[in-house]
KOLKOLNU-738388 format. One record per residue (C-alpha): x negated, y negated, z. Coordinates in steps of 0.02 Angstrom, whole numbers, padded with zeros to 5 digits, always signed. Last residue first. Layout:
// KOLKOLNU-738388
XYZ;...
// end
This chain:
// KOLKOLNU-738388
-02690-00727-00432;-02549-00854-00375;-02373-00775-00358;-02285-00830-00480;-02165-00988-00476;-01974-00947-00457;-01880-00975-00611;-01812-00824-00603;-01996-00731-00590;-01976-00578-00716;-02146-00499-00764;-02098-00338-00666;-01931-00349-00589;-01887-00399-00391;-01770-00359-00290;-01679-00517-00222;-01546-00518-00337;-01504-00325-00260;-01521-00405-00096;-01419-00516-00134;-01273-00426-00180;-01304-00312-00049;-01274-00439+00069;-01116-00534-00003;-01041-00345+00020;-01089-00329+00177;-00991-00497+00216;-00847-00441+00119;-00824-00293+00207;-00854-00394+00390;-00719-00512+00334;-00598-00379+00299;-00607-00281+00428;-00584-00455+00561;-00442-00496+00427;-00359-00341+00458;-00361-00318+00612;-00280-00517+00670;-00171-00600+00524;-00104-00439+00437;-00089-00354+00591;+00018-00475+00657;+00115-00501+00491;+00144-00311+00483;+00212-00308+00663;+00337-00465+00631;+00383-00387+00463;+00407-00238+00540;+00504-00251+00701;+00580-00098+00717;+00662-00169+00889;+00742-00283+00774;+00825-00168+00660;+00910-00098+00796;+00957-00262+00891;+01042-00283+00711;+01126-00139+00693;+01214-00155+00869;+01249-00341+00841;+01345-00260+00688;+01443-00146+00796;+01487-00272+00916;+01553-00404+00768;+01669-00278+00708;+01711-00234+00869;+01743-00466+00889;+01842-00441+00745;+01975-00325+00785;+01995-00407+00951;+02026-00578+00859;+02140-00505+00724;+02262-00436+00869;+02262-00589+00965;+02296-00687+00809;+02442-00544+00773;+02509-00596+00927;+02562-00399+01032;+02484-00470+01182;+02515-00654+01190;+02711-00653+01265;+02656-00509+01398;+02486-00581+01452;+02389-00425+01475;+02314-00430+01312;+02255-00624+01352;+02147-00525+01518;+02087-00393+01388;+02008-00522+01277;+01944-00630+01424;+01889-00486+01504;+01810-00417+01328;+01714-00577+01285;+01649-00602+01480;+01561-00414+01459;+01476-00453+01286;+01408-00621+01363;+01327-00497+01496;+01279-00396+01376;+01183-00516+01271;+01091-00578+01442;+01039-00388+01463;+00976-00408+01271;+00888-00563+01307;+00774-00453+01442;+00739-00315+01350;+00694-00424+01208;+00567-00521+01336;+00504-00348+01386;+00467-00274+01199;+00374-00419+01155;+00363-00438+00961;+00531-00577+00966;+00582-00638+00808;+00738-00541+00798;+00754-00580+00961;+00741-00755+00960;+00872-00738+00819;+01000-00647+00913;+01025-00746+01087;+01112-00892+00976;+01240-00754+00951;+01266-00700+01121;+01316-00909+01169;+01416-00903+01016;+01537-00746+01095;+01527-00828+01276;+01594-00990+01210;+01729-00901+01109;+01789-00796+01256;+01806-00917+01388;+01892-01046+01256;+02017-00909+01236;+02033-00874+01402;+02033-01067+01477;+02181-01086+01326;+02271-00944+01348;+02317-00964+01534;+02377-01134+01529;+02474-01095+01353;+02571-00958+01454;+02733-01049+01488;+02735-01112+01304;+02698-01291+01226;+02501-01232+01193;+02560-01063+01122;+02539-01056+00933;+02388-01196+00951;+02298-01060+01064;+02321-00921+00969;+02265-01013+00815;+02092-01053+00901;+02098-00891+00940;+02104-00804+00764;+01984-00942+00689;+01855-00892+00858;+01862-00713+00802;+01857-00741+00610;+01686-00873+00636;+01636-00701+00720;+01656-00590+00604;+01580-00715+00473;+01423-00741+00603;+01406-00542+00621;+01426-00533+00408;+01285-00663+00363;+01184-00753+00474;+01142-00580+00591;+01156-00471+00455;+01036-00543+00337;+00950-00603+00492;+00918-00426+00552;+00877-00348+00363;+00723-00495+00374;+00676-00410+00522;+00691-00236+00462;+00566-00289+00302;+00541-00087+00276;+00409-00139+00145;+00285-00203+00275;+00284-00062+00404;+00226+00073+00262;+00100-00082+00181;+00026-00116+00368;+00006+00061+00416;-00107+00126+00258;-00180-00034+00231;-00249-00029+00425;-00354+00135+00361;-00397+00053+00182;-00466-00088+00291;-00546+00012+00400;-00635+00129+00279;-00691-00015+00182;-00804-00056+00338;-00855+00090+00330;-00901+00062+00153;-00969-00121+00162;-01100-00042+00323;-01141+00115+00216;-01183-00015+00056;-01274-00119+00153;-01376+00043+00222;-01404+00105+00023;-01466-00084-00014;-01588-00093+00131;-01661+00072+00066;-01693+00004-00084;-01636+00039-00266;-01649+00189-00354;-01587+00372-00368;-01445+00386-00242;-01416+00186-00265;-01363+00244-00423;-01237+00393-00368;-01157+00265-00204;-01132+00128-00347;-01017+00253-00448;-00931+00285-00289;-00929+00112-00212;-00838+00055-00386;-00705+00183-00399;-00660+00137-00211;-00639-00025-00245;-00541+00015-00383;-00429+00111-00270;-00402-00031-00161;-00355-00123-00308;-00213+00006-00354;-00149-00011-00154;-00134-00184-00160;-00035-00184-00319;+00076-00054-00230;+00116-00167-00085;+00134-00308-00212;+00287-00200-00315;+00358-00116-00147;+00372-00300-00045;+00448-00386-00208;+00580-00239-00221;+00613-00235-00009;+00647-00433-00048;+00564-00579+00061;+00412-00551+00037;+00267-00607+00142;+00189-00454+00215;+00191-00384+00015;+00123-00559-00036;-00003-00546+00101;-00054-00384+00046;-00080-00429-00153;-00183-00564-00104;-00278-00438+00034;-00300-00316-00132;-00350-00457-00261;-00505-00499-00128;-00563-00335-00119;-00545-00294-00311;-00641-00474-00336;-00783-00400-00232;-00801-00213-00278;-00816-00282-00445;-00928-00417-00388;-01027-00246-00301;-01017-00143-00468;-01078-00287-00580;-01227-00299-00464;-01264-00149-00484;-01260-00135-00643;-01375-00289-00692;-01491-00223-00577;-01514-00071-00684;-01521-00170-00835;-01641-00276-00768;-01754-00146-00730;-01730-00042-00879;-01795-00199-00981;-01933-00214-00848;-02010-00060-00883;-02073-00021-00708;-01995+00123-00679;-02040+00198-00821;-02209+00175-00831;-02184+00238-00655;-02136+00408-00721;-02223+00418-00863;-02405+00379-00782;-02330+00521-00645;-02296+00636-00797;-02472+00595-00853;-02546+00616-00705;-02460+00810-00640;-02509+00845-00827;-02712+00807-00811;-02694+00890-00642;-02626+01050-00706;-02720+01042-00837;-02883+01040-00737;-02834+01171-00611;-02798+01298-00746;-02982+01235-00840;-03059+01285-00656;-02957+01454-00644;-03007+01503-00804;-03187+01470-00767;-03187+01557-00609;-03100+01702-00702;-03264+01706-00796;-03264+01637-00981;-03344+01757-01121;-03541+01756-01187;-03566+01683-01336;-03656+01803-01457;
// end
């Protein structure tokens, strides 16, 4: 009669399957690994992901520049939100890269990938503020203004006295009207050459300073204005009249304008366009072009790339 197994000899056989399955799965498991079908494939996506990540990059500083660059609030609004949509594939893409790189690839690849994603951080960061300042386009609102209605008001100002001036050159008062006039119309053009530089001004203390030479020029307008109100045959001319009305016009456009300016948007934008956010985006696309090759780099089972195998 065979004799039964001792608990020693249970506990042996235990220990022997146990390490006969712990092998098998680990055969499996590297098997696996080193199937170098699955190993292409695997690089294959990645790679894919990062020239994704790439191209979305790139399409999403285009799409920037043309928002920076626009020259309608509608053209700034539709590339500003282009640029935002390829951020977010960007995003997409370092996500569903972050998973695999979880579960393979190197350790070189997942620190690439941290460098390209801070990195991305930046740029999405200096998005955020550029694109807001960017569709605003307050400068470009300035010289709408500042070439269009302030330089009609005040073509209608210096009309109106150049007519006061012709109605009363043979009169008593024609020597007085004339310097005043003139006074007034020089000092009125001299304030509007002032308003472009400012409007392209991103100094804060050079605009302060042209706008206390624009008030100055403001002041001589309204003595000369007042001083031909005083004169008793000029005062109640209807050329007079029209040329006061349209230098306030005027005053409350420059008003807008300076306003506008001082947001300074497009000038802003444009800055950060050219400086931050190319430094970001540079050293994105840089880690970027690292992992990519690095990825190329790794190498597959039984695949050389044309390179010549390592000698045996």
């Amino acid at each position: 009669m065979a004799s039964r197994p001792g608990i020693r000899d249970v506990l042996w056989m235990a220990s022997g399957a146990a390490v006969f399955l712990l092998l098998t799965m680990t055969v499996l498991h590297f098997h696996k690994e080193e199937n170098p079908a699955e190993q292409l494939a695997f690089k294959a996506r990645r790679i894919e992901l990062v020239d994704r990540m790439r191209v979305a990059l790139a399409s999403a500083s285009e799409a920037e520049k043309s928002a920076v660059l626009a020259i309608t609030d509608e053209d700034s609004k539709v590339f500003a939100d282009q640029a935002r949509a390829a951020n977010t594939v960007v995003e997409q893409a370092q996500q569903q890269l972050d998973e695999l790189l979880r579960t393979g690839g190197t350790e070189k690849e997942r620190d690439l990938l941290g460098q390209s994603s801070q990195a991305f951080a930046d740029v999405r960061r200096i998005d955020d503020d550029l694109l807001a300042l960017a569709v605003k386009n307050t400068n470009l609102k300035a010289y709408d203004l500042t070439y269009g209605p302030a330089a009609n008001a005040l073509d209608e100002m210096n009309g109106a006295l150049s007519a006061l001036v012709a109605a009363h050159r043979d009169t008593p008062e024609g020597a007085k009207v004339t310097p005043l006039a003139l006074g007034a119309e020089i000092a009125g053009l001299r304030l509007q050459t002032m308003l472009p530089p400012h409007i392209a001004e991103e100094n804060d203390q050079r605009m302060d300073q042209m706008e206390a030479l624009m008030t100055q020029q403001d002041a001589e307008v309204r003595r000369d204005l007042d001083a031909l109100r005083a004169l008793p045959d000029v005062s109640a001319a209807d050329e007079l009249q029209t040329a006061v009305s349209a230098w306030a016009k005027f005053s409350e456009l420059k008003v807008r304008i300076l306003a506008l300016s001082r947001e300074n948007t497009n000038v802003r934008s444009l800055t950060i366009s050219l400086n931050r956010k190319r430094t970001v985006m540079l050293a994105c696309q840089e880690a970027l072009l690292a992992l990519r090759q690095a990825i190329d780099e790794e190498p597959v089972v039984g695949v050389t790339y044309g390179r010549p195998a390592k000698p045996r």
